[in-house]
N, C-alpha and C positions, 0 to 999 in steps of 0.2 A: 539483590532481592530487597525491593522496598517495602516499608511496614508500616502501618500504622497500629493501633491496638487496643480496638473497638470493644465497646462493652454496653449490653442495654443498659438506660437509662434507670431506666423502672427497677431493672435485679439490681444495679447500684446502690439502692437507696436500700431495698428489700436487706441488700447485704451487710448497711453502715448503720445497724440502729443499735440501741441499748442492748448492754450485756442481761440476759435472761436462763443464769446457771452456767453451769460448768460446761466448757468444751471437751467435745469426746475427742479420743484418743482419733489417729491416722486407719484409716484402715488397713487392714490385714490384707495385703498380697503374695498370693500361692505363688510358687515357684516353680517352673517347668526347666530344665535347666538343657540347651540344644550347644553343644560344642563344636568347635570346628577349629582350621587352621587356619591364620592368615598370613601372608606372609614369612612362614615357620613358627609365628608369634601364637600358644594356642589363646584362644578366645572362648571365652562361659558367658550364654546370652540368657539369662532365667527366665528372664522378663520377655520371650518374643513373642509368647499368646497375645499379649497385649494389642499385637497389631493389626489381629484381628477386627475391623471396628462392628462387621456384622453378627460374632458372636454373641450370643447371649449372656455369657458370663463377665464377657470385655465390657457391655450393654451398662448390666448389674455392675458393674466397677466405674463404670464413667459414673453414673448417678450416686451412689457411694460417695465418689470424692467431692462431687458438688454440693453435697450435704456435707459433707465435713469442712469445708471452705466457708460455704454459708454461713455456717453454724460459730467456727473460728473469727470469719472478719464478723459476724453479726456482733459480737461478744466485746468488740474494739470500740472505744471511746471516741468521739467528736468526728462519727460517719457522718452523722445526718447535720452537722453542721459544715463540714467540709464539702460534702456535695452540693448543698443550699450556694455554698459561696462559687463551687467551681463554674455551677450553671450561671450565678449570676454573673462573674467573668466571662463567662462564652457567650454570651447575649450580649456581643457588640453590633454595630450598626452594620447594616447589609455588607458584605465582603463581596470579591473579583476575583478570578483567576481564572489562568489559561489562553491567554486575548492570542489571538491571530487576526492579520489583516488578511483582505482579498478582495480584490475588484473595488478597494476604495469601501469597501463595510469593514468595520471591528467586528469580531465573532466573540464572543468571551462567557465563562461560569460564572454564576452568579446567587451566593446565596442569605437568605436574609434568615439569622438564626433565633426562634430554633426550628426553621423549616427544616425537614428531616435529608433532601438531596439538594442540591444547586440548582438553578436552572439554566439554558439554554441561552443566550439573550445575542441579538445584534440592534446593530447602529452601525447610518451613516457616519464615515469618520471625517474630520472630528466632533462635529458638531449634530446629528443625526439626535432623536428620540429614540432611546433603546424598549426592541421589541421583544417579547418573549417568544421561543420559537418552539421550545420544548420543555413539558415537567410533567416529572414522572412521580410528583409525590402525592397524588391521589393512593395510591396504595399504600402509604404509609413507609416511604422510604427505602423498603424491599430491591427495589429495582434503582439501578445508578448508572447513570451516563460516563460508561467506559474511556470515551475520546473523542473527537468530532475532527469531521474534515470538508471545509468548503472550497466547492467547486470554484475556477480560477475567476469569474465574474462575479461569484457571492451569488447566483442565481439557486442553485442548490446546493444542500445540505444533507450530507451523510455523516451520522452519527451513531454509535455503537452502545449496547445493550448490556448489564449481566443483571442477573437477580444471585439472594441470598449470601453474598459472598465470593461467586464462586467463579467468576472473571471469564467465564465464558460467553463469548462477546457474539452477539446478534446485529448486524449491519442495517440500518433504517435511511430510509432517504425522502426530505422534504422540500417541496417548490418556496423560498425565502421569500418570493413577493407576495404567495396568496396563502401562505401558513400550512397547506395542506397537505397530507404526505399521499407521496407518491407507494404504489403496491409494491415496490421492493422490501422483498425482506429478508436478509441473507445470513443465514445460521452458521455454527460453528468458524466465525473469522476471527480466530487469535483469542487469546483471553490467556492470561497466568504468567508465568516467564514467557511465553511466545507471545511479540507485543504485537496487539493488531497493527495492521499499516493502512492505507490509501492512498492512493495517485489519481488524480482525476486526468482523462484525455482531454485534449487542446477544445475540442468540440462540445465538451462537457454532455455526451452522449453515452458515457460509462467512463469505466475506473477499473485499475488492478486495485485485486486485494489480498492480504492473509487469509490464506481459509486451511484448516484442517479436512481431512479426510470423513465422510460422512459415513456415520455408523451406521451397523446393520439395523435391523430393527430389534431394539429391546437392549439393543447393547449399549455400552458409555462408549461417549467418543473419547478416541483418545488425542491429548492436548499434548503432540508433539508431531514430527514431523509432518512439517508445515512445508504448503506452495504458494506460491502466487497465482491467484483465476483472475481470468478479466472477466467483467462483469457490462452488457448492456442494458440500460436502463429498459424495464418493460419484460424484461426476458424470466425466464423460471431461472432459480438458480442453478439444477441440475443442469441447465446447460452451459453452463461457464466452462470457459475452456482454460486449463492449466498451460499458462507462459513460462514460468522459472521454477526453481528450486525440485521438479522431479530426481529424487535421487542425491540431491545436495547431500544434506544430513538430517539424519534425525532429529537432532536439537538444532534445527538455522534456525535463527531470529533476523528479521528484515527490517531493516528500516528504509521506507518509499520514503524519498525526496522529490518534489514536484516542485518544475523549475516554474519560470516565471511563465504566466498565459499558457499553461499545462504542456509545453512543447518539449519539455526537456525531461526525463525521468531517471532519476539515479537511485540502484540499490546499495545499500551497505547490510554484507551479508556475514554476518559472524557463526562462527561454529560453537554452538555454549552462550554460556552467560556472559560477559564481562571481558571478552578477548577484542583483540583484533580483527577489524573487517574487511573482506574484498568488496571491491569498488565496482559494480557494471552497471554500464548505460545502456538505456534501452534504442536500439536501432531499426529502422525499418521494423517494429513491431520485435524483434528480437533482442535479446541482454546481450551484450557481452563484457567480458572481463577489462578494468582496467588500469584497477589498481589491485594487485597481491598482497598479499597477511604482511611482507616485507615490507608494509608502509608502514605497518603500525599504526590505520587509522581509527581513529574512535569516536568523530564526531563531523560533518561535512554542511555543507549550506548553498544553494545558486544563488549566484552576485555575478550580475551583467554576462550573464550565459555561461561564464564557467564555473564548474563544481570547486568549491576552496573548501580541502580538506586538509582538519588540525591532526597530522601527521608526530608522532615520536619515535618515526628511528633518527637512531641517533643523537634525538632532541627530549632528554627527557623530560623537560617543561614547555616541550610544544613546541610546532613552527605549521607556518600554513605554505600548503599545495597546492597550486590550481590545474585543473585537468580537463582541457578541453573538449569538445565533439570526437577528438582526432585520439582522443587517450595520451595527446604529448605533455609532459608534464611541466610546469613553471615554479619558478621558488617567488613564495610572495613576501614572506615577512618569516626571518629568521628567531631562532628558540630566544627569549628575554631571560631576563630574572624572574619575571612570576609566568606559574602557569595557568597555559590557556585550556578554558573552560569551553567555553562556545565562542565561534563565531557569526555575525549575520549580517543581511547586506544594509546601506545607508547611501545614499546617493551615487557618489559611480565607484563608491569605497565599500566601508565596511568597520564593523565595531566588532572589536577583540574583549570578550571579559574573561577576567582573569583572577586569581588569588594566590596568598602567599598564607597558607596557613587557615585563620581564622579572618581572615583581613582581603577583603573585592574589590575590585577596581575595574573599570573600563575605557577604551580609549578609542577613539573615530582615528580612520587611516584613508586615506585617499585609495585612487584605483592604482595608485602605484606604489603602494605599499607603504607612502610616505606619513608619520604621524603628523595627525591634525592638531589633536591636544585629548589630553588626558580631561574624562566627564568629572564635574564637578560633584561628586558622590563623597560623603564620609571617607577616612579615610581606615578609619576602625567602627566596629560594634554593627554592619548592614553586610546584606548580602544581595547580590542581582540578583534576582529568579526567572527572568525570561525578557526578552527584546523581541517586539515585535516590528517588521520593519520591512519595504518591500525596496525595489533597486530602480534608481532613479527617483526616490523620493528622499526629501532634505528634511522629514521629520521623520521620525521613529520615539515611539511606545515602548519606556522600561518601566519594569515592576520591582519594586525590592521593597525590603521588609528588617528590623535590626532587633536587637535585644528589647529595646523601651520603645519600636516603631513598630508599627501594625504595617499591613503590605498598602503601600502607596504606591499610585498609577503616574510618573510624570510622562508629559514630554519635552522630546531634546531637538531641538531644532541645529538642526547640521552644518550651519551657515555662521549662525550668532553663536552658537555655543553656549545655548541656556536651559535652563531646566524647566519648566512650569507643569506644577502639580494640578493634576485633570481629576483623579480619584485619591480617595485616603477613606481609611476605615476608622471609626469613631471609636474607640474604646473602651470600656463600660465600668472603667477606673482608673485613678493616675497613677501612673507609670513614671513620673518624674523623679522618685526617691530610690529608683531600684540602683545600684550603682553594680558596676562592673570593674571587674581585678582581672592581671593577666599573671599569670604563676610560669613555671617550667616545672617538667619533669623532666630527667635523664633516665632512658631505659637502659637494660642492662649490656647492650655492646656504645651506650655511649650518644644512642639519636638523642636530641633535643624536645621534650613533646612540649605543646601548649596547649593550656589549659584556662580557660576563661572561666571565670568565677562570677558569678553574681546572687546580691547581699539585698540588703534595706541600709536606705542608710541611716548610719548612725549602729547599725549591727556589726559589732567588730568581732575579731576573730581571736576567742578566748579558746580556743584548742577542745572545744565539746560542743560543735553548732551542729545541729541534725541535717545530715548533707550527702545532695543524692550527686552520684558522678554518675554521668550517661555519655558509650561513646557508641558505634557501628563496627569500622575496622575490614574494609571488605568491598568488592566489585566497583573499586575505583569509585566509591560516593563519599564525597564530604558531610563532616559537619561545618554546618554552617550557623553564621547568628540567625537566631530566628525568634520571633515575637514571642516574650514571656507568656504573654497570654492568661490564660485561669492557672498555671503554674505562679501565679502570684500570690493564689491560698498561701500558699508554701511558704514563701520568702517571709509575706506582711507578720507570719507568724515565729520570725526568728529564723526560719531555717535558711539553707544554701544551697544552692545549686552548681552545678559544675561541668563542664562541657570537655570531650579531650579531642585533639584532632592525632589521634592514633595512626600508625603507617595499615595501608591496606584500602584508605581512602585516596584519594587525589590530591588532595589541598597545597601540594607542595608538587604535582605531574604524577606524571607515569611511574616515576623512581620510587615512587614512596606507596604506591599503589603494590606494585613488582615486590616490594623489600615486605610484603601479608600476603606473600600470597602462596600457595603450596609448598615447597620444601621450609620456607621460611616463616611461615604462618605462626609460629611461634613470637615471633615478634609482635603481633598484636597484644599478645597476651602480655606478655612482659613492659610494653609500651603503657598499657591500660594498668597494670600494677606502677609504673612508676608515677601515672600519673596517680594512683590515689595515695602512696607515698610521699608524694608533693603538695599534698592536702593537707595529711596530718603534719608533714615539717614545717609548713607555713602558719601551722597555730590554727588552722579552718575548723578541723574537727579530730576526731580519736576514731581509732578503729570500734568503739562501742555506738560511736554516732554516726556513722559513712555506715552509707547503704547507694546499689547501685545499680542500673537500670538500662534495657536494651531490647530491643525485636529481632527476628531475623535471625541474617546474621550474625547480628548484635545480641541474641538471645545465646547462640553460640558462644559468643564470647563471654556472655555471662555465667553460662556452664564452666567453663575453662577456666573462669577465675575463681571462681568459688569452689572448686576443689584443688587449683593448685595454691590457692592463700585462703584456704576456711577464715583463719585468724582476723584479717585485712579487716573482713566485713562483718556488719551486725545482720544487714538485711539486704535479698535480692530480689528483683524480679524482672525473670525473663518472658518473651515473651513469643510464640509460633518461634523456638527455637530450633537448632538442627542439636542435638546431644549425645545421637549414635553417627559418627562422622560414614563409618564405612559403610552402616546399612543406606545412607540416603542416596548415596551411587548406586548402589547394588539392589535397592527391593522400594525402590521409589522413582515413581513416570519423569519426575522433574529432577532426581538427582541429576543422570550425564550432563544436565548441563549446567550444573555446575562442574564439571570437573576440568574448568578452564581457568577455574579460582582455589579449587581445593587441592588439585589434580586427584589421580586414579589411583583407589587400592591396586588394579594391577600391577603397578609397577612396585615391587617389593621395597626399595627404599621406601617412596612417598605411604604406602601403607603402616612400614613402621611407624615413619612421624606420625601419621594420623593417631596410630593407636596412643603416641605417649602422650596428645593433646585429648582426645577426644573426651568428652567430659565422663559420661558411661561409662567407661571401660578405665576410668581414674576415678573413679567412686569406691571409697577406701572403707568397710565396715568400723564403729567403734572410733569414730571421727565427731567431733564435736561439730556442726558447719551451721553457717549463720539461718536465722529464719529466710524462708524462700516461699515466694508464690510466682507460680508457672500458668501460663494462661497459653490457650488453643483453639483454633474453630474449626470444628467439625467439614466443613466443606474447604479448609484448605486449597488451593492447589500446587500451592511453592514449597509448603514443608508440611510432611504427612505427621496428622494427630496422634499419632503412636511418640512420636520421639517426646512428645513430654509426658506421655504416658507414663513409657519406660524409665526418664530420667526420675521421676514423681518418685514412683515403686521404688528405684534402687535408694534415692538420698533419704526416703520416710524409712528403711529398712537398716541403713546405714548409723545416723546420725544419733549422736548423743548426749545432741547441749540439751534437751527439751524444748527447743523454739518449733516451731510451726514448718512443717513443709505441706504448702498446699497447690493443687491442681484445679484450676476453673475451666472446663471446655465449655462452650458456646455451641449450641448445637444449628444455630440459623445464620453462623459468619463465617470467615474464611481466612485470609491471610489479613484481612484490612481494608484493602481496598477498595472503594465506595462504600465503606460505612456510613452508615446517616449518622445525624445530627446526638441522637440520642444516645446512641453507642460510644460515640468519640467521649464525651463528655464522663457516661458512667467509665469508662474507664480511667479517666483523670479520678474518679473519686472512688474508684476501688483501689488503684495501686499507692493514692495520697493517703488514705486511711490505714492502709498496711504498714507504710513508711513511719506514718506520724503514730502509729503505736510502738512497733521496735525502735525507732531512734527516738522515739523521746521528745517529738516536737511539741 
């Protein structure tokens, strides 16, 4: 579950100005109290009105707490100055992302801040005039370009829709030579955990795609079991005809691979979130199976006709698979020392990227698995974020991006083995002085975590620096370095930062993803304690200055720490977190699937563990627990607005240091994703002004 954690611009500022009288107390939440059994374990839920979000009285409670939040951060010192600087750090020079090649054009996002959405843009490659093809921010940002997928000559362009938040995706499609769009326009295709997909045919006359089941009228769709329709261009969409997934599962998620000149088409079809995929090709208009869950595949790519999939059984930092037309399988390049990330193709080879931790690397390998050499990238402080690169060609387009580096465009020439930088983003202040530490923690069976640390220099570590640790911990995603950014407010003014690469991510393979994940989910937490343990024994900071930070899943995790170490922390804030573990299986569209990461209250062991982690149901009355502000958007669709609701009610009920527990919903956002420009930003200057009043920056 990826996150970002968006906040208007405008309520930012509205929220960070001078103190004007006393702050009212939390409000008063009634308690309904519904019992039950789980597991034999009984469970008391007081707080389950709350989930109502059409209630009136829930209505009356939401606006309540956003007046008390208000009112609370308005009340907090050097808002309107920290916002002032955050914006004027995000007001760097036009930014890139997302480049794909096809038919010899770059497709790529592109946005010049503080335009509110990206735009659409290509160019002949390399050297082409780039065109705009789409933007959608005449509306004022509202509406955001979900994904895009061009046809195998670059001649057209389908690309995907949501407004408000709320990641339900609208399928659009445009002629690239004359700008104009074509009358397709195909509703309910993916959006939320269900990722949209596309495949274009070889003819470039239609495409399979992600589509949900089209609701009655007046009713909501519902954004789970999902099929594949093929789609002809021209056609109404009601007549699309379903090719795969009738009856799969409820929760499949597909990911369409389109091979080279659209003739080859592979699905990776996982069951849930975050597991392993089966493998099928489509033949004669029909899928079939070809690789089983027994591969343990997670991620695939076409290179010179056949599918090379990064495969971990048996391999838990990876090995690649090639599987032909015929389903017979090949070994290409067996599991190294670091693990593999993505694969993609390069002349009659292919580039492996890869990491060990906090630290990326990539390497070119011939069509016979042979290495070419190791890319001349950093060796610490960057991370890859995408290769674009088609087969049979000796160049290829990598993007990466570091601690002190904004996302730079090079290309690698496959022959000479050189770099040469095509794009780079200007920054809109020096980043020269920021330096970076690398710490350890030891969690408590013994793993080894790291923890990267970054300072100002000349800021040494006198054991009181106001210091945020942020980690995820969850469906195999890393942290990765990534661009300080307007998080440089932060640092220039003495504070710290801290990154942990927790198990439950990948950074180190599959093993360490496997070692967070349902019976063992424990581990995260205890991992994310050792590492801010490893903060304060290093002299960084003291448990009255460490405060610490998370989405998502990572919002999860921030529940779970701060009530099994109140002490640790001075200050949290989570954010679209999960809080009630069991309800989000049980009484939420998108819980099953995750239960590939959580696993299932059914089964009475994994339900225990949930109960003794789950943050709710470890919410202890007459507990002192550090300031906290919880944040939520109203049109969600990965994690239902009630869990911070609930989590809100119980810790402002609970606690007894007199710090602050506050709830901000958003009533026009959702999980994050395509946020505009002005959301991204006020939330850098809501959660910095939180931080920098309890720690003391």
């Amino acid at each position: 579950m990826r996150s970002t954690i968006p906040y208007i611009f405008a309520a930012a500022l509205a929220l960070t100005g001078t103190a004007h009288g006393a702050t009212p107390a939390a409000p008063a939440t009634p308690k309904h109290v519904v019992s039950e059994t789980l597991a034999g374990v009984p469970v008391n839920d007081p707080y389950r009105w709350l989930e109502d979000a059409n209630s009136p009285e829930v209505k009356t409670w939401i606006e309540a707490q956003n007046a008390y939040t208000e009112a609370t951060i308005g009340a907090m010192p050097h808002g309107k100055e920290l916002a002032a600087r955050i914006r004027e750090l995000a007001i760097t020079s036009t930014t890139r992302s997302s480049p794909t090649l096809a038919g010899g054009t770059l497709f790529y996002m592109q946005n010049t801040p503080p335009q509110p959405q990206p735009v659409l843009v290509a160019q002949k490659w390399p050297d082409g005039q780039p065109r705009t093809l789409v933007d959608l921010n005449a509306n004022g940002g509202g509406t955001a370009i979900t994904e895009y997928w061009p046809s195998p000559s670059g001649r057209y362009l389908a690309y995907g829709t949501a407004e408000g938040g709320s990641e339900l995706t609208t399928i659009h499609v445009l002629d690239t030579n004359t700008g104009k769009a074509l009358p397709d326009s195909l509703p309910y295709a993916g959006g939320g955990t269900t990722p949209q997909g596309l495949a274009w045919d070889a003819d470039e006359k239609g495409f399979t795609y992600v589509r949900f089941d089209t609701p009655a009228a007046g009713a909501e769709v519902k954004q789970f079991d999902a099929t594949l329709a093929h789609h002809r261009l021209g056609d109404a969409p009601v007549t699309d005809t379903t090719v795969f997934g009738k009856g799969y599962s409820k929760v499949a998620e597909y990911i369409l691979l389109e091979g080279p000149a659209g003739k080859d088409v592979a699905v990776l079809a996982n069951e849930g979130d975050g597991g392993p995929a089966e493998v099928y090709f489509r033949r004669d208009g029909k899928f079939q199976r070809v690789l089983g869950r027994d591969a343990d595949v997670r991620s695939a790519s076409w290179i010179n006709g056949r599918l090379i999939v990064v495969s971990f059984a048996d391999a838990p930092r990876g090995k690649l698979i090639a599987v032909d037309a015929t389903g017979k399988r090949t070994d290409v390049l067996p599991q190294g020392d670091t693990a593999i990330q993505h694969v993609s193709p390069m002349g009659d080879g292919f580039i492996v990227t890869r990491s060990a931790g906090p630290d990326w690397s990539a390497e070119q390998y011939d069509g016979n698995g042979k290495l070419v050499r190791r890319l001349p990238f950093p060796a610490t402080g960057v991370a890859i974020n995408s290769v674009a690169s088609e087969s049979g060609q000796d160049k290829a387009l990598i993007t990466y991006a570091g601690w002190t580096t904004p996302t730079r465009w090079v290309e690698y020439d496959g022959k000479s083995g050189e770099l040469r930088t095509v794009f780079e983003v200007k920054p809109a202040a020096d980043y020269s002085k920021v330096r970076v530490h690398r710490i350890e923690g030891v969690s408590k069976d013994g793993s080894k975590i790291p923890v990267t640390v970054l300072s100002m220099d000349g800021v040494e570590a006198n054991g009181k620096r106001p210091t945020i640790l942020y980690s995820y911990g969850g469906f195999g995603l890393p942290v990765t370095p990534g661009f300080v950014g307007a998080n440089l407010a932060w640092l220039e003014r003495g504070g710290v930062l801290a990154y942990a690469n927790i198990r439950g991510g990948n950074e180190f393979g599959e093993a360490w993803h496997e070692q967070g994940q349902k019976l063992q989910k424990q581990n995260v937490f205890d991992d994310f304690y050792a590492a801010a343990q490893a903060l304060v024994a290093s002299k960084w900071t003291d448990t009255s200055h460490l405060g610490i930070l998370g989405g998502s899943n990572g919002g999860l995790l921030m529940g779970a720490s701060l009530v099994q170490h109140p002490e640790q922390y001075r200050a949290v804030v989570g954010s679209v977190g999960i809080y009630d573990v069991p309800r989000h299986e049980t009484a939420f569209a998108n819980g099953p699937y995750n239960v590939s990461e959580y696993g299932t209250v059914t089964d009475p062991a994994q339900a225990r563990a949930t109960l003794k982690y789950s943050p709710l149901h470890n919410v202890k009355p007459g507990t002192a627990y550090p300031a906290v502000l919880l944040t939520t958007g109203a049109n969600d669709p990965r994690v239902a607005p009630w869990q911070s609701r609930k989590f809100a009610a119980a810790l402002q009920d609970a606690t007894t240091s007199g710090k602050p527990v506050l709830l901000l919903t958003r009533m026009n956002a959702g999980h994050g994703i395509g946020a505009p420009f002005s959301q991204r930003v006020g939330n850098a200057a809501l959660s910095m002004t939180f931080f920098a009043n309890e720690l003391g920056l």
